[in-house]
VOGU-3710 file (C-alpha; in Angstrom, 3 decimals, decimal comma):
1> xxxxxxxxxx> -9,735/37,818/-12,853  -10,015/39,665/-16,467  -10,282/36,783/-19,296  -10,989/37,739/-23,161  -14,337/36,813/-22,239  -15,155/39,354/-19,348  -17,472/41,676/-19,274  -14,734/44,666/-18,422  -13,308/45,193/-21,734  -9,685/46,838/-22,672
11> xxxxxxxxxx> -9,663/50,324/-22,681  -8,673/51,800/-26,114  -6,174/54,111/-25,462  -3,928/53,373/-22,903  -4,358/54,604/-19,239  -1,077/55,623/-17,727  0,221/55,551/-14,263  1,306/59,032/-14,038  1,618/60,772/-17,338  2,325/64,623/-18,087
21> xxxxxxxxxx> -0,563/67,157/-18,349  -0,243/70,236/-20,681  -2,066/73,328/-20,454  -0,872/75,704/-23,175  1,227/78,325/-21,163  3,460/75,967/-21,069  4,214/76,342/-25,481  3,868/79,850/-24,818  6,553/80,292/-22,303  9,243/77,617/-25,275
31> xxxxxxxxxx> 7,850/79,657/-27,607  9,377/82,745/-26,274  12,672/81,111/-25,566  12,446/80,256/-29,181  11,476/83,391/-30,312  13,977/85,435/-28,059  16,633/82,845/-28,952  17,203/82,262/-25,265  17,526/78,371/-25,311  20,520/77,833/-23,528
41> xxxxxxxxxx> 20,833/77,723/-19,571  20,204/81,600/-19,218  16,839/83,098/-19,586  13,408/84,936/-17,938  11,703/81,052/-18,089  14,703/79,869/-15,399  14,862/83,264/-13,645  11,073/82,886/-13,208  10,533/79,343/-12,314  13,040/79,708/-9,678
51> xxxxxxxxxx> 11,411/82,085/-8,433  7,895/80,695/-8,389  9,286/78,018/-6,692  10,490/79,954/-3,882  6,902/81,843/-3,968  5,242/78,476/-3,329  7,671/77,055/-0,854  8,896/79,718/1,127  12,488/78,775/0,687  15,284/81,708/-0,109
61> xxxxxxxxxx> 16,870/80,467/-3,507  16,036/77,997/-5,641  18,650/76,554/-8,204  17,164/75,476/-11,829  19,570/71,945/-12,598  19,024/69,789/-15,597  17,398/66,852/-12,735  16,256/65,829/-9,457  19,264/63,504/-9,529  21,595/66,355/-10,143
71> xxxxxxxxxx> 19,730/68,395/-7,423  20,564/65,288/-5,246  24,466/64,869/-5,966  24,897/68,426/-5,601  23,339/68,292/-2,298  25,693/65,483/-1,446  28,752/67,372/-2,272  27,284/70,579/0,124  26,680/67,465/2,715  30,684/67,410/2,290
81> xxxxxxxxxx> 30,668/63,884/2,001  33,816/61,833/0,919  34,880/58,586/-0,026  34,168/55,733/2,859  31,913/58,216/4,386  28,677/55,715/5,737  24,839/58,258/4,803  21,971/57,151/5,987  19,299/56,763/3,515  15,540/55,935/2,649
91> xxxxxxxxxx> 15,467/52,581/2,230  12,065/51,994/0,233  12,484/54,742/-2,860  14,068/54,485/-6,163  17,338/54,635/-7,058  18,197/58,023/-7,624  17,897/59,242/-4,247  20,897/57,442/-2,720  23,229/57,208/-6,201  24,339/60,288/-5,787
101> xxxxxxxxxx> 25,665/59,491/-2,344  27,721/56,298/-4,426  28,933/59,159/-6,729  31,114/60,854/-4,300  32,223/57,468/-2,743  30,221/57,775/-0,040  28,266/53,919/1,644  24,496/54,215/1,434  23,270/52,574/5,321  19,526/51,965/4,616
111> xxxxxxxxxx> 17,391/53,018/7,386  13,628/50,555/7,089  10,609/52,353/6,569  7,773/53,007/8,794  4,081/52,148/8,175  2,421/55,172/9,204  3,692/56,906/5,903  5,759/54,280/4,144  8,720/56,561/4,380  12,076/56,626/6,603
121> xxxxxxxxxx> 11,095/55,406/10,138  12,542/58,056/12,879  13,120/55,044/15,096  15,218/53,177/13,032  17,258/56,603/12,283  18,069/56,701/16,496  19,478/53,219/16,026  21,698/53,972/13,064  23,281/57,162/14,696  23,638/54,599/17,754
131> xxxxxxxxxx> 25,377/52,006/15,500  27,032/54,734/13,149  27,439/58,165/15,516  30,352/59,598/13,225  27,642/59,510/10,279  26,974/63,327/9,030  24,695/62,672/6,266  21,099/62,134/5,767  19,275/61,521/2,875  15,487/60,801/3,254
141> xxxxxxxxxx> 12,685/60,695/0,580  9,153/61,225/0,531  7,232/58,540/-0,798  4,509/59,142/-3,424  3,687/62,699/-2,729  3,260/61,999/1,182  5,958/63,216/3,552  7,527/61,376/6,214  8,118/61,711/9,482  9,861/64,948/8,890
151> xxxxxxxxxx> 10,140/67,181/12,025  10,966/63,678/14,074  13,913/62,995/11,178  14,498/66,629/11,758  15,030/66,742/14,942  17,242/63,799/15,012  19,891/64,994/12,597  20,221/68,331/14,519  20,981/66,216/18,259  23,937/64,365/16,221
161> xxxxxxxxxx> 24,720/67,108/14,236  24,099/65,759/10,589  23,336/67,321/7,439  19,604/66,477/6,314  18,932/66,067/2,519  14,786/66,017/1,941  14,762/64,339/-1,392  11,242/66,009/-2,185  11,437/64,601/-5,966  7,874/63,177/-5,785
171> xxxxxxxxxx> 6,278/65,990/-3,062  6,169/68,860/-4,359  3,211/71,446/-3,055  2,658/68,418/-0,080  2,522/69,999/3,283  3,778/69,214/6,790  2,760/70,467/9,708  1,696/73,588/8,066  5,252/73,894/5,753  6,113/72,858/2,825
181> xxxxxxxxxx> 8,303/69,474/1,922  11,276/70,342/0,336  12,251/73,056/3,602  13,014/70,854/6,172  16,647/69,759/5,716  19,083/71,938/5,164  18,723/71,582/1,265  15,956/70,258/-0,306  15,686/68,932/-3,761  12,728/68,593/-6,393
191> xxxxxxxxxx> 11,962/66,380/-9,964  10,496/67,683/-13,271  10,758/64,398/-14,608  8,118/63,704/-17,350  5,788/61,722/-14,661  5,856/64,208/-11,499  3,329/66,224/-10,543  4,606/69,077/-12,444  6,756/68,534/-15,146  9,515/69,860/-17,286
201> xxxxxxxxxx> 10,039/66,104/-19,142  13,055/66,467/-17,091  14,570/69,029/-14,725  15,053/69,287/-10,852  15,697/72,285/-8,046  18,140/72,027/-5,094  15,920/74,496/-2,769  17,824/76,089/0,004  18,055/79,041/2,350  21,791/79,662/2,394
211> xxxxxxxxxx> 22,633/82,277/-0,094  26,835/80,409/-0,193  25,525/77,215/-0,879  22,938/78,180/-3,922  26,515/80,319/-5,111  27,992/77,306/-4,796  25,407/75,152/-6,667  25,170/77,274/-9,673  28,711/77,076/-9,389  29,381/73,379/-9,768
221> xxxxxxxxxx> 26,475/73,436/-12,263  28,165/75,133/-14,591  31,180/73,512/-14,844  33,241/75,421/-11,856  33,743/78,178/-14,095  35,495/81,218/-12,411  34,846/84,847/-12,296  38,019/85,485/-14,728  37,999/86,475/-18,729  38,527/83,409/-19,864
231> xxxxxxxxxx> 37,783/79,840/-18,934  39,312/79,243/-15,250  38,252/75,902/-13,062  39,888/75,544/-9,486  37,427/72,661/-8,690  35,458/70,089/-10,198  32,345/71,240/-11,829  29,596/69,162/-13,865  26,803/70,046/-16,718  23,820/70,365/-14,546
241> xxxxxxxxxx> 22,367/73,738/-15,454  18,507/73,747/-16,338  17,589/74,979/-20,063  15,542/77,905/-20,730  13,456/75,962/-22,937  12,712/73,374/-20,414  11,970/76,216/-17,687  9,372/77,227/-20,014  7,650/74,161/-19,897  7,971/74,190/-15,966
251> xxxxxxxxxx> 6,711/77,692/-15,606  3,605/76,744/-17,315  3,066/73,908/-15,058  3,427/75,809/-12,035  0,569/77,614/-12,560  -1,726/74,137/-12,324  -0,016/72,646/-9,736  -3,073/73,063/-6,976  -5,181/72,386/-9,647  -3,220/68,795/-10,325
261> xxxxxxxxxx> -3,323/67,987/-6,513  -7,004/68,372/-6,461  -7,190/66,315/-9,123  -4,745/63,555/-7,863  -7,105/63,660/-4,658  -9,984/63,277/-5,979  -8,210/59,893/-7,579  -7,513/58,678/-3,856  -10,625/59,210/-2,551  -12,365/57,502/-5,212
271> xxxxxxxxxx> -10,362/54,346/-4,794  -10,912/54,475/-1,228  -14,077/54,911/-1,264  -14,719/52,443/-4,118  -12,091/49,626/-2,886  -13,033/50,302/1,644  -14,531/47,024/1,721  -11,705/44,646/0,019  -9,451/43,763/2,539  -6,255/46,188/1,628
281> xxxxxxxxxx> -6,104/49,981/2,412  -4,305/52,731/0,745  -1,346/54,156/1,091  -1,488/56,437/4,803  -1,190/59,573/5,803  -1,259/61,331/9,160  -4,716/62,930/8,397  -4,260/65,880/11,086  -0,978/67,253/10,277  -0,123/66,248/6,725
291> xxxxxxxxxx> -1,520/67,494/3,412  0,328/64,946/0,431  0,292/65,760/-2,948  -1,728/62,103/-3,920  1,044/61,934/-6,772  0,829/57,787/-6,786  -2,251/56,060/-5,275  -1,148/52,970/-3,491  -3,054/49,703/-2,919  -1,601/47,551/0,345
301> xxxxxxxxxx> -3,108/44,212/0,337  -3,983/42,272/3,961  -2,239/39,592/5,053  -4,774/37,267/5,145  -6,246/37,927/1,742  -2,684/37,340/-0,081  -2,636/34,755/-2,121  1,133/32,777/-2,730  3,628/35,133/-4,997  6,591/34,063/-5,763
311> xxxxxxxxxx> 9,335/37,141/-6,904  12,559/36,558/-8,355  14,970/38,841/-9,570  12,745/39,899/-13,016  9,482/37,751/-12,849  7,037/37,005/-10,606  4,743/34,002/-10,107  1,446/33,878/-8,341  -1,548/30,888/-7,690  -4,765/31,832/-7,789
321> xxxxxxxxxx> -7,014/31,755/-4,600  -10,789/32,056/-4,182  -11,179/35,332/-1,869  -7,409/35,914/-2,263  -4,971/37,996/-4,779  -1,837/39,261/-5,414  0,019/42,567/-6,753  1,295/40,414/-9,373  -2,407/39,516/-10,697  -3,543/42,687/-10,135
331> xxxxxxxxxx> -0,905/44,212/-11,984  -1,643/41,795/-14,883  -5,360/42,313/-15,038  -4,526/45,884/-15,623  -2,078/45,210/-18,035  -4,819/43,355/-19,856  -7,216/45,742/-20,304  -4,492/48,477/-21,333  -3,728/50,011/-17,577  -0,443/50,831/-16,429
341> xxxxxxxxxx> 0,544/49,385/-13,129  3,171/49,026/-11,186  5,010/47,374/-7,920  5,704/49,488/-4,872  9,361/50,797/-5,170  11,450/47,292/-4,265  13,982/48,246/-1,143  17,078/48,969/-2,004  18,802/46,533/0,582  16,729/44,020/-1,510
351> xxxxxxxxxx> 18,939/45,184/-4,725  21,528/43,034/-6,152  23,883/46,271/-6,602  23,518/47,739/-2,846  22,635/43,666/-1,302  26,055/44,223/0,876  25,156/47,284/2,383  24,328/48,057/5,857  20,537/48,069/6,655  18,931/48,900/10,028
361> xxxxxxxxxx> 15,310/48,434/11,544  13,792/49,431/13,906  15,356/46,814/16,460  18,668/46,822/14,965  20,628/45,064/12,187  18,115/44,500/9,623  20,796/41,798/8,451  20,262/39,302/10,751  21,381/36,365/9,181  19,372/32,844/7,674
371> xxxxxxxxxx> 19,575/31,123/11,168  17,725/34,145/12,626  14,977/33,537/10,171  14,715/30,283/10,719  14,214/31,018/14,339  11,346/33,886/13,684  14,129/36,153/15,502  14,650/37,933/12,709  14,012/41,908/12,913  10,918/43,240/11,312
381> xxxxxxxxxx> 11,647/44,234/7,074  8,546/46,891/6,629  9,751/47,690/3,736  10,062/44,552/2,246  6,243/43,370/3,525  5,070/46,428/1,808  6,990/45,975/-1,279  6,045/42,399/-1,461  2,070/43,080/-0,535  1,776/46,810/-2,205
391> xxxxxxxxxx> 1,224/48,391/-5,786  1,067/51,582/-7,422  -2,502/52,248/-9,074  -3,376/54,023/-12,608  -3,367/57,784/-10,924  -3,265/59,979/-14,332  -5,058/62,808/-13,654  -6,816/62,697/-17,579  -8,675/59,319/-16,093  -12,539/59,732/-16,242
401> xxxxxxxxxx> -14,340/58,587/-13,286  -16,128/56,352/-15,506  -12,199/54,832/-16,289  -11,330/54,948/-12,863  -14,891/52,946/-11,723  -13,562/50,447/-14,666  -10,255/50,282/-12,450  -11,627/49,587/-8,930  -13,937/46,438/-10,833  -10,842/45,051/-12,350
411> xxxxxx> -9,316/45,281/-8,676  -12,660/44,168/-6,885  -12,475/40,940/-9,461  -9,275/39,967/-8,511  -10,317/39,427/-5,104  -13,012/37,129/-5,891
//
């Protein structure tokens, strides 16, 4: 474990999880809003990234919204979703994706993850729709640039007729089966958010190929305003159009995106080759169909080489093992030496706010209750093993190798 007195010293500046990369094209394109005095939510900068992103994922229109979380709600509302409505949802994600659904009154039913890509397991979706067939809504993520189970999730909201909602926030340019994430529900929505892949500092896209429902979108966006002289609303609408200024910023990054993905790969692959004989692995991937985007590098530890962690609701407590570690010392060995960490996204039928919400596994109620625990009946949590064993790695595509190598020591230490 790092000490003052070990040989791996602090870095100097500060190496980030996931922080933004700037080109230059990126000023350009604010510049020219600036210039052109376009820095409202009209402008070439929001005509164009739109458009780019339909270039890159194939998808007919492409709505420019102030966030992914935005992209989200508005995809809720085109799910038709109403109060008391149950949605099924990703259970292991942040936050944001299932909000939305809370927004419009509807009951987020968490559906446990699987392990093949640490995303919504297709098995535990058949139960749900068997527990829950008047459910219309699905809303499922895909974890750290890799995408789930997608045509299997696909497949299964089309037999019971439900409305699927890819929340692609942290995917974008990852490929399935030969297709994009972000085109296989019937809207898909992307993030900007200062730490993606491609950024904007904030922003998001609803992505879809129904030329009523993008209407519709840009609609609500702007604040239901109708097609009359002065200002008409029939409906509801909300503040949720993208800025021209922040477009800019987006249209420069588009034109690095396979250039960040390479980079972000080239991160994995050096952890994995650097860390293959600890005993953890890194976050999977179905190697013969799926193509992530590496956004987050993952660490899971094994079993066997965990040492005893303790969580509670804000702090953590660990004892140090010979041969044995922790996410909890590993993530304070790299806050030592000036490395951003962090845990794997913590379940969200683990939260305090969503704790009385329906979850479902794989064999059923994933509530089963304190006497099926005590038993060892209890159904499998895969989300919560991985949240409790699993954390996100530095993965900031400025890292040096040489930083990097500095990393996977650190790591290699703790296990000693």
């Amino acid at each position: 474990m790092f000490t003052e007195a070990s040989d791996i010293k602090p870095f100097q500046k500060r190496l980030w999880l996931s922080s933004p990369t700037m080109h230059g094209e990126e000023l350009a394109y604010m510049t020219e809003a600036f210039q052109t005095n376009w820095m409202s939510t009209l402008g070439e900068n929001i005509d164009a990234a739109e458009r780019m992103i339909c270039e890159k994922t194939g998808r007919r229109y492409a709505v420019g919204l102030s966030s992914g979380t935005a992209a989200l709600h508005l995809a809720v509302k085109l799910a038709g979703v109403k109060p008391g409505d149950r949605v099924f949802c990703s259970d292991m994600t942040f936050s944001a994706t299932l909000n939305p659904v809370v927004y419009e009154g509807g009951i987020p039913v968490f559906i446990d993850t699987e392990r093949d890509t640490w995303n919504m397991d297709p098995a535990a979706l058949e139960k749900a729709f068997e527990r829950y067939p008047e459910v219309k809504a699905v809303v499922a993520a895909n974890l750290y640039g890799t995408p789930g189970k997608l045509g299997e999730i696909r497949a299964i909201c089309g037999e019971h007729g439900a409305f699927l909602i890819e929340d692609a926030a942290e995917s974008l340019g990852a490929v399935y089966r030969g297709m994009q994430t972000g085109t296989f529900g019937d809207c898909g929505c992307i993030s900007f958010n200062g730490n993606k892949i491609v950024t904007g500092s904030c922003g998001g896209m609803l992505l879809t190929d129904d030329k009523k429902a993008a209407d519709r979108v840009r609609k609500w966006s702007t604040q239901s305003r109708e097609n009359a002289p002065w200002y008409q609303h029939e409906e509801l609408g909300y503040n949720y159009r993208m800025s021209n200024v922040t477009a800019g910023v987006i249209r420069g990054q588009l034109l690095h995106l396979e250039e960040h993905i390479k980079a972000k790969q080239a991160i994995y692959e050096r952890y994995s080759e650097g860390l293959k004989d600890l005993p953890a692995r890194m976050n999977p991937y179905d190697r013969e169909h799926t193509q992530p985007n590496f956004w987050l590098s993952c660490l899971l530890i094994e079993e066997e080489a965990m040492c005893r962690q303790v969580r509670g609701e804000t702090e953590a407590l660990y004892i140090r093992e010979r041969g044995k570690t922790c996410p909890t010392e590993i993530l304070e060995a790299l806050e030592c030496c000036n490395a951003e960490g962090r845990p794997i996204w913590k379940p969200m039928h683990m939260q305090p706010f969503y704790r009385s919400n329906p979850f479902v596994t794989a064999e059923g109620d994933g509530r089963a209750g304190t006497d099926a625990y005590i038993k060892g009946d209890a159904p499998k949590d895969v989300g919560a093993d991985i949240f409790r064993r699993g954390l996100c790695l530095p993965s900031d595509i400025k890292m040096t190798a040489g930083q990097q190598e500095t990393v996977i020591r650190l790591i290699r230490r703790c296990f000693e």
